[in-house]
KOLKE-12046 format. One line per field, with one value per residue (C-alpha): residue number from 1; residue in one letter; chain; x, y, z. Coordinates in Angstrom, 2 decimals, always signed. Example, Ala and Ser with C-alpha at 12.3 -4.5 7.8 and 13.67 -1.06 7.14 Angstrom:
BEGIN
torba c(1 | 2) $
miro c(A | S) $
volum c(A | A) $
x c(+12.30 | +13.67) $
y c(-4.50 | -1.06) $
z c(+7.80 | +7.14) $
END
This chain:
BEGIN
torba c(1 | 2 | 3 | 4 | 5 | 6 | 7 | 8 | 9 | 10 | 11 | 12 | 13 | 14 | 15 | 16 | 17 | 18 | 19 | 20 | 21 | 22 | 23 | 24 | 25 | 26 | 27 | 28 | 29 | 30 | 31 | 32 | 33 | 34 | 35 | 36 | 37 | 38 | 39 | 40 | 41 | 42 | 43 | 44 | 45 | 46 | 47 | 48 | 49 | 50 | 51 | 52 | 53 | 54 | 55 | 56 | 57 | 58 | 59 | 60 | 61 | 62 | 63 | 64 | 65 | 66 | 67 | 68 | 69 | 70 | 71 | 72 | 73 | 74 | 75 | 76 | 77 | 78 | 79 | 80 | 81 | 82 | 83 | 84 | 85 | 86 | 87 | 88 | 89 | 90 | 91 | 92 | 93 | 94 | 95 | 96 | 97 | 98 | 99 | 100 | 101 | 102 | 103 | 104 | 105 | 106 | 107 | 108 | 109 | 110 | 111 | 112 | 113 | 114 | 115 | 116 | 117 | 118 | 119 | 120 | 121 | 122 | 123 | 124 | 125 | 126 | 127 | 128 | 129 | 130 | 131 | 132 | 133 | 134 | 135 | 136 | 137 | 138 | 139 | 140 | 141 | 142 | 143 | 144 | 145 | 146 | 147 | 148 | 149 | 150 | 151 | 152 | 153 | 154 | 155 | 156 | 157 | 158 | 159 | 160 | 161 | 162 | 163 | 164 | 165 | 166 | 167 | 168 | 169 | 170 | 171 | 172 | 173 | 174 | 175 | 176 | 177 | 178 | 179 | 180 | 181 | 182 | 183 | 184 | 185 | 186 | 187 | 188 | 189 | 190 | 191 | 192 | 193 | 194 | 195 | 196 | 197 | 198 | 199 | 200 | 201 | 202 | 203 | 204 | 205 | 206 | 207 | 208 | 209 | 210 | 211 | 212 | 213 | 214 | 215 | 216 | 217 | 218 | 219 | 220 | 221 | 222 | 223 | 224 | 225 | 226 | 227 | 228 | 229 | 230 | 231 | 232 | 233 | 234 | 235 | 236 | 237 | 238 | 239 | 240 | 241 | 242 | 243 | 244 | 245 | 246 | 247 | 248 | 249 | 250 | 251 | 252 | 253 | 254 | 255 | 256 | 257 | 258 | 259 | 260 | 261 | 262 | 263 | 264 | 265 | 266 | 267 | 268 | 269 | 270 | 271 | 272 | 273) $
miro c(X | X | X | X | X | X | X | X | X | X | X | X | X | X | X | X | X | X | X | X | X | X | X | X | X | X | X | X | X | X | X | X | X | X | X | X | X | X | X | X | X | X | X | X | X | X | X | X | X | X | X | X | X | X | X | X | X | X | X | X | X | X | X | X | X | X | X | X | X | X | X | X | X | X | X | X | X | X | X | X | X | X | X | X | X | X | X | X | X | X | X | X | X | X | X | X | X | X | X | X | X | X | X | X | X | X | X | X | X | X | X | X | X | X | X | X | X | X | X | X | X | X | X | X | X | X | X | X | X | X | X | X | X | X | X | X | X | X | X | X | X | X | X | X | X | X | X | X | X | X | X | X | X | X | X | X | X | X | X | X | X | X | X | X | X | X | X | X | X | X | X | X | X | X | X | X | X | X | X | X | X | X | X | X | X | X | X | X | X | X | X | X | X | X | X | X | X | X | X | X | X | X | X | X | X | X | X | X | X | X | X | X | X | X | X | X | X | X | X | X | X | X | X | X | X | X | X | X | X | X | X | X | X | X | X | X | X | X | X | X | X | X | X | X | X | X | X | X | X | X | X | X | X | X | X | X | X | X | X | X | X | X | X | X | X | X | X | X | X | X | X | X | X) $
volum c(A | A | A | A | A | A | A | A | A | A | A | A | A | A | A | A | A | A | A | A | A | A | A | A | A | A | A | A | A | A | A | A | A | A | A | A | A | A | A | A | A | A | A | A | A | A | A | A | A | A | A | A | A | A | A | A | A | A | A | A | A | A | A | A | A | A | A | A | A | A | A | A | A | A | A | A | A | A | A | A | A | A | A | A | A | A | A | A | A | A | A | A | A | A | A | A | A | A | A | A | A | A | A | A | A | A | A | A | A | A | A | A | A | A | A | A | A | A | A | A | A | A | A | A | A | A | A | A | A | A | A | A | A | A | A | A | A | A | A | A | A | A | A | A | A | A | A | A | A | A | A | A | A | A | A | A | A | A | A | A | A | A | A | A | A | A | A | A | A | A | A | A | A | A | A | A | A | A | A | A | A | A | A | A | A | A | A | A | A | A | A | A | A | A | A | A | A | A | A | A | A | A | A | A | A | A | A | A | A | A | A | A | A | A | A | A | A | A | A | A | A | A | A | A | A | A | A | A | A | A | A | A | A | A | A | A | A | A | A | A | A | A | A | A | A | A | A | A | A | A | A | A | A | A | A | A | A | A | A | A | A | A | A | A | A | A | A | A | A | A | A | A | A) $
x c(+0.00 | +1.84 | +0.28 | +0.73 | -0.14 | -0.98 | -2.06 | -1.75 | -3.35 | -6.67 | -9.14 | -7.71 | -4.17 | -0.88 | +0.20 | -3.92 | -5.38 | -6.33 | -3.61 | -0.47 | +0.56 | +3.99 | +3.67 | +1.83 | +4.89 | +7.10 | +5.90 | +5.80 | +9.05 | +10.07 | +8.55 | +9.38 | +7.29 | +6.65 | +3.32 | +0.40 | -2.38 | -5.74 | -5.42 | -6.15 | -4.42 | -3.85 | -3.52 | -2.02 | -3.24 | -6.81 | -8.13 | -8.64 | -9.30 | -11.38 | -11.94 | -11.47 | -10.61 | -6.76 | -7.57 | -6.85 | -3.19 | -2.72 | -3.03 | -0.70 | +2.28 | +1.92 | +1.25 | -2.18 | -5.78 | -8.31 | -9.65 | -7.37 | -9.50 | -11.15 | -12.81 | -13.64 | -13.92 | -15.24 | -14.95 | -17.60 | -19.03 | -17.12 | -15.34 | -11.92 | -12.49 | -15.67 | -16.62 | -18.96 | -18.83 | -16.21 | -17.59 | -19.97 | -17.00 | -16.60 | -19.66 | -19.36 | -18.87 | -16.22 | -14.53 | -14.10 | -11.68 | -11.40 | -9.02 | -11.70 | -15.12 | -16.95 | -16.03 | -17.31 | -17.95 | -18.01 | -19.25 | -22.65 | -25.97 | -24.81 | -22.09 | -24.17 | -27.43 | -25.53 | -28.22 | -25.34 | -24.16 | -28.04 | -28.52 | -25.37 | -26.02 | -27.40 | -24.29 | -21.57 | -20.73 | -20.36 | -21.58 | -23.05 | -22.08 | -23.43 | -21.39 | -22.58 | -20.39 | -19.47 | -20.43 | -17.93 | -17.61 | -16.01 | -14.88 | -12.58 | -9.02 | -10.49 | -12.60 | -13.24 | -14.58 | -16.22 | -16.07 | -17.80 | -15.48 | -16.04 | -16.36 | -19.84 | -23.36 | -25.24 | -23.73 | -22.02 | -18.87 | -16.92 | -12.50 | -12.01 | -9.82 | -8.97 | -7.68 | -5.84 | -3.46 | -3.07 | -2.07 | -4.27 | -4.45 | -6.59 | -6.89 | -8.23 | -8.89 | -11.21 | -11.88 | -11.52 | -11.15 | -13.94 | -15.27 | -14.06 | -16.46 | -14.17 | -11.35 | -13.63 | -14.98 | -11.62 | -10.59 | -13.05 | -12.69 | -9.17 | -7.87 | -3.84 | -3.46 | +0.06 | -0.16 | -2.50 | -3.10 | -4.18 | -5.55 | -3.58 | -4.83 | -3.98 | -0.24 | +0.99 | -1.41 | -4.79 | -6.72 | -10.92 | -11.93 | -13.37 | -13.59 | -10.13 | -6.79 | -3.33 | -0.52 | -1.19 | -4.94 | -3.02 | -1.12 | -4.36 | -5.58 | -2.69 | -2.27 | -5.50 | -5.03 | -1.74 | -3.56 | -6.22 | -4.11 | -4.80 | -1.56 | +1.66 | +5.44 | +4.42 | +2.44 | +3.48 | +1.49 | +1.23 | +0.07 | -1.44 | -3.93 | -2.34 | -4.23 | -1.98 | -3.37 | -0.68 | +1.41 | +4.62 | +6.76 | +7.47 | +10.44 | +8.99 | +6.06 | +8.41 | +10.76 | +7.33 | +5.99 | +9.37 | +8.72 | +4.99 | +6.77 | +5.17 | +5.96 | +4.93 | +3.58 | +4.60 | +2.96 | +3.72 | +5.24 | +5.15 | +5.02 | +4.54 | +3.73) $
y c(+0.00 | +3.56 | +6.63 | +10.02 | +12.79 | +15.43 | +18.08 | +18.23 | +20.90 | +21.77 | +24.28 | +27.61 | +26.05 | +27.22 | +30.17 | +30.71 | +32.90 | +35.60 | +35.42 | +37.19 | +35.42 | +34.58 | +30.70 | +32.11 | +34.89 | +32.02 | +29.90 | +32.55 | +32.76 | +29.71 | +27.61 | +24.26 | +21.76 | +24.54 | +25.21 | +22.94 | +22.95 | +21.31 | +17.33 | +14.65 | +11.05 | +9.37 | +5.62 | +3.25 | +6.25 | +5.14 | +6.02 | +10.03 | +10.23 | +13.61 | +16.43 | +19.45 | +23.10 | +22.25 | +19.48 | +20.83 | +22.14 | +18.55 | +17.02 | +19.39 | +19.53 | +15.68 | +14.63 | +12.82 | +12.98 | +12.69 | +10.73 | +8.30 | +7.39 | +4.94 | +5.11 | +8.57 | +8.28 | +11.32 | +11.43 | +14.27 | +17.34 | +20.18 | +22.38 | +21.52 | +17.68 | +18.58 | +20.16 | +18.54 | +21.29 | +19.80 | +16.50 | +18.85 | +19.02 | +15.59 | +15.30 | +15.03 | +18.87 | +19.32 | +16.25 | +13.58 | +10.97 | +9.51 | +6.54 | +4.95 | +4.81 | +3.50 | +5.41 | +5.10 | +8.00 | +6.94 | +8.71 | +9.14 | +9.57 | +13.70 | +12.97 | +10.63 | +13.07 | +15.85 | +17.60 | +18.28 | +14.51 | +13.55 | +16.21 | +14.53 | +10.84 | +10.20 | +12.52 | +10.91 | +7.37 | +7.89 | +5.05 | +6.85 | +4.36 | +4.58 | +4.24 | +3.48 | +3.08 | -0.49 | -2.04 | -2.74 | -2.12 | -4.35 | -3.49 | -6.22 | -5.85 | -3.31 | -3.84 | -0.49 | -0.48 | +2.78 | +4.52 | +6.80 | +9.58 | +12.28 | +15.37 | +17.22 | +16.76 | +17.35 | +14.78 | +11.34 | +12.10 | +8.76 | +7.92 | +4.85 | +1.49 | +0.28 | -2.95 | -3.69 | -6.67 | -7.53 | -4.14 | -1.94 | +1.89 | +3.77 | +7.00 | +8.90 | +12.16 | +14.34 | +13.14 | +13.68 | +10.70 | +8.27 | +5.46 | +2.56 | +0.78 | +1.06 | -0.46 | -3.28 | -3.82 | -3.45 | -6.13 | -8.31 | -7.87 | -9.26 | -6.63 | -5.94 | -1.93 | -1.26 | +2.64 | +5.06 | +8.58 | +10.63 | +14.03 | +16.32 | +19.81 | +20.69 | +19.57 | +19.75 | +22.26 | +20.92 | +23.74 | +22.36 | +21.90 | +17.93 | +17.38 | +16.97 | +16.18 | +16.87 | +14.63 | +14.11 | +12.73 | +10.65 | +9.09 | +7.93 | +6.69 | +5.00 | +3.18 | +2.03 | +0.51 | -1.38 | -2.63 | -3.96 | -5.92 | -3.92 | -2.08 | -3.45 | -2.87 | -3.35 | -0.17 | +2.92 | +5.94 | +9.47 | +12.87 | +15.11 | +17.94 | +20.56 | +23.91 | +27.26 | +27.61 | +24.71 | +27.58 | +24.91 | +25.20 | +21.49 | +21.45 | +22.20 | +19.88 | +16.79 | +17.62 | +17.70 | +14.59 | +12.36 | +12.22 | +10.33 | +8.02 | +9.71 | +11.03 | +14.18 | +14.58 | +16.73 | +17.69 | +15.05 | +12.59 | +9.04 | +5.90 | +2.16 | +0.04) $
z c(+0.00 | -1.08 | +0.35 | -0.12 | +2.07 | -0.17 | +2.56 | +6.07 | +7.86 | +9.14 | +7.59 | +7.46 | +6.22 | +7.24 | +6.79 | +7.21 | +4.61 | +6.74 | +9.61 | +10.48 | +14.09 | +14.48 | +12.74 | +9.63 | +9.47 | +10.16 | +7.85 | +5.23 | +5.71 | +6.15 | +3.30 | +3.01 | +5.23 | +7.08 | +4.42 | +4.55 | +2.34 | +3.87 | +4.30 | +1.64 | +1.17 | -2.40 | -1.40 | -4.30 | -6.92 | -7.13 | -3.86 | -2.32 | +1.07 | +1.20 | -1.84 | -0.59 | -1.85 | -2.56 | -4.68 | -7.89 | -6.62 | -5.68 | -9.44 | -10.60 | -7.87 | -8.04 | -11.24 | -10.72 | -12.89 | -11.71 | -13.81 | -12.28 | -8.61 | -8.82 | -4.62 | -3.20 | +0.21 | +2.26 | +6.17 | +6.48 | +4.53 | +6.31 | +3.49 | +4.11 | +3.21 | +0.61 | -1.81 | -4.65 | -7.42 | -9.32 | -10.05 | -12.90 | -14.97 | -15.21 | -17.40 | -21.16 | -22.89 | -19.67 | -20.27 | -22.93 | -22.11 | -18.99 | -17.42 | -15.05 | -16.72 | -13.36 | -9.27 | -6.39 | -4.10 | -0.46 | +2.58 | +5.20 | +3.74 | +3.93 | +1.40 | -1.08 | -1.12 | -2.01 | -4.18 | -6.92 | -7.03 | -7.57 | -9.89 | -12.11 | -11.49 | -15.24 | -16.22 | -14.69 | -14.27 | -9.99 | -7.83 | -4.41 | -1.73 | +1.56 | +4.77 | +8.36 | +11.26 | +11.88 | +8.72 | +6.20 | +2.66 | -0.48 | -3.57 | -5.59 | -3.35 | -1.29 | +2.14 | +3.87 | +6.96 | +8.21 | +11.93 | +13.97 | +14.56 | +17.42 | +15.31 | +15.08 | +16.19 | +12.83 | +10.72 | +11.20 | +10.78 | +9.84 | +9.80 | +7.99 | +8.42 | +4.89 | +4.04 | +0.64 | -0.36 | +3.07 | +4.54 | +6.62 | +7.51 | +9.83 | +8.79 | +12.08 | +11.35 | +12.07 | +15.26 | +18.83 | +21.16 | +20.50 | +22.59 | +23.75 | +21.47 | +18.63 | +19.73 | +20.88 | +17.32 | +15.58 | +18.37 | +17.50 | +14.27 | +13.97 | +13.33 | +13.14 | +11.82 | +10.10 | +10.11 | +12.04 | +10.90 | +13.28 | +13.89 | +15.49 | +15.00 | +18.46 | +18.22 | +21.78 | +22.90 | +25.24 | +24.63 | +25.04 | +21.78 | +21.95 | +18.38 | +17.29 | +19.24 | +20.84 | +20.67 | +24.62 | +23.06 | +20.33 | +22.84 | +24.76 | +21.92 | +20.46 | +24.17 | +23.89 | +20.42 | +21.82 | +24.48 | +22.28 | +20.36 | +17.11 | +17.18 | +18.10 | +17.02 | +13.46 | +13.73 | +12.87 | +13.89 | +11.68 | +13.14 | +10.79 | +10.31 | +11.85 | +12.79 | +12.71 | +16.64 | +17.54 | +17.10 | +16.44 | +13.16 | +11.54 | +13.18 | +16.76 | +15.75 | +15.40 | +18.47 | +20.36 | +18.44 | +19.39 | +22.74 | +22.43 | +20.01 | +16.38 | +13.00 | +11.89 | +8.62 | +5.82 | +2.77 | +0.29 | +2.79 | +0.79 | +2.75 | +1.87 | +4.09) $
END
């Protein structure tokens, strides 16, 4: 399995749009890993985790189509990991010629009734896949299995364990710390998880904002997986999504991030697990 992180920071990106605090300056500045666009994964080149606003940059800095993803798979409808519009220009008149003919888009019942994908389903050749919490997907040499993150109140926000070839990745983000109930179905499950990606939009800060973490939050969480039995010393655990109010430069970020035992990630950071 070869993923990509393509961004790796939360919603306002660093340097944020709008901002002039000392990391945006910095960062500025600095260049380098020290610039995140908003997060999205490329897994094996057919599968994009999230579609957000930077998605466009993406193909071009790293030399994807599109037309190439074959599995969409949203976590939840927030703007940073969403945005529907561009799936219109996929239809015939904006496009001709296209590498996949069939794709799946994947995500809660929020993500599949988008009135714009309905609108487009006799345009485009999009499959509208359904996921609920606890109930795995399969496509050919992919199973997916879908999870309730901690993340907002009017929509089920999901993260997502997916399984290819005999290699598995959690990708755990956005989310705060969820219940113990997930670890007991991953557990139960059989489950043995090669890399977690988690959130980490707080970096090493534990300012009270429940819905997504601090390395202090990754580390409960990441005990609790090692205690299950679903992470071991063949895991290796990712922090990513990183908010501009962690107020750490890259460099900072992965001085901090050493001493819970992670790796911080970069935009386009390639792994293969």
């Amino acid at each position: 399995m070869k993923i990509k992180y393509l961004g790796t920071a939360a919603a306002e990106g660093i340097p944020a749009m709008f901002c002039a605090c000392e990391l945006c300056q910095k960062a500025r500045r600095l260049g380098g890993k020290d610039v995140r666009m908003r997060s999205q994964m490329l897994i094996d080149g057919d599968i994009l985790v999230d579609f957000g606003p930077d998605v466009f940059y993406f193909t071009l800095k790293y030399g994807f189509n599109l037309s190439q993803i074959r599995y969409f798979l949203i976590t939840h409808s927030h703007g940073d990991h969403w945005i529907p519009q561009p799936f219109k220009y996929r239809k015939q008149g904006f496009s001709y010629e296209h590498i996949r003919k069939e794709f799946y888009i994947i995500g809660s019942d929020k993500i599949t009734g988008d009135p714009l994908l309905l609108s487009l389903e006799e345009k485009i050749p999009g499959r509208r896949v359904t996921a609920k919490p606890f109930e795995p997907l399969f496509f050919c040499d992919l199973k997916v299995t879908p999870l309730p993150a901690t993340h907002m109140q009017i929509e089920c926000a999901l993260t997502y364990l997916i399984e290819r070839d005999g290699k598995s990745l959690l990708y755990f983000n956005d989310t705060g710390v969820v219940g113990k109930e997930v670890d007991e179905f991953l557990k139960a499950a059989g489950a043995r998880i090669d890399l977690v990606s988690f959130d980490c939009t707080k970096g090493d800060i534990p300012y009270n904002y429940n819905s997504h973490m601090s390395l202090a939050e990754c580390t409960s969480m990441k005990e609790r997986f090692l205690e299950a039995g679903i992470c071991g010393s063949f895991t290796r655990f990712i922090v990513t999504h990183f908010s501009h109010n962690c107020r750490y430069t890259h460099a900072e970020l992965e001085q901090a991030a050493q001493r819970y035992g992670f790796t911080v990630a970069c935009d386009g950071l390639e792994i293969e697990i």
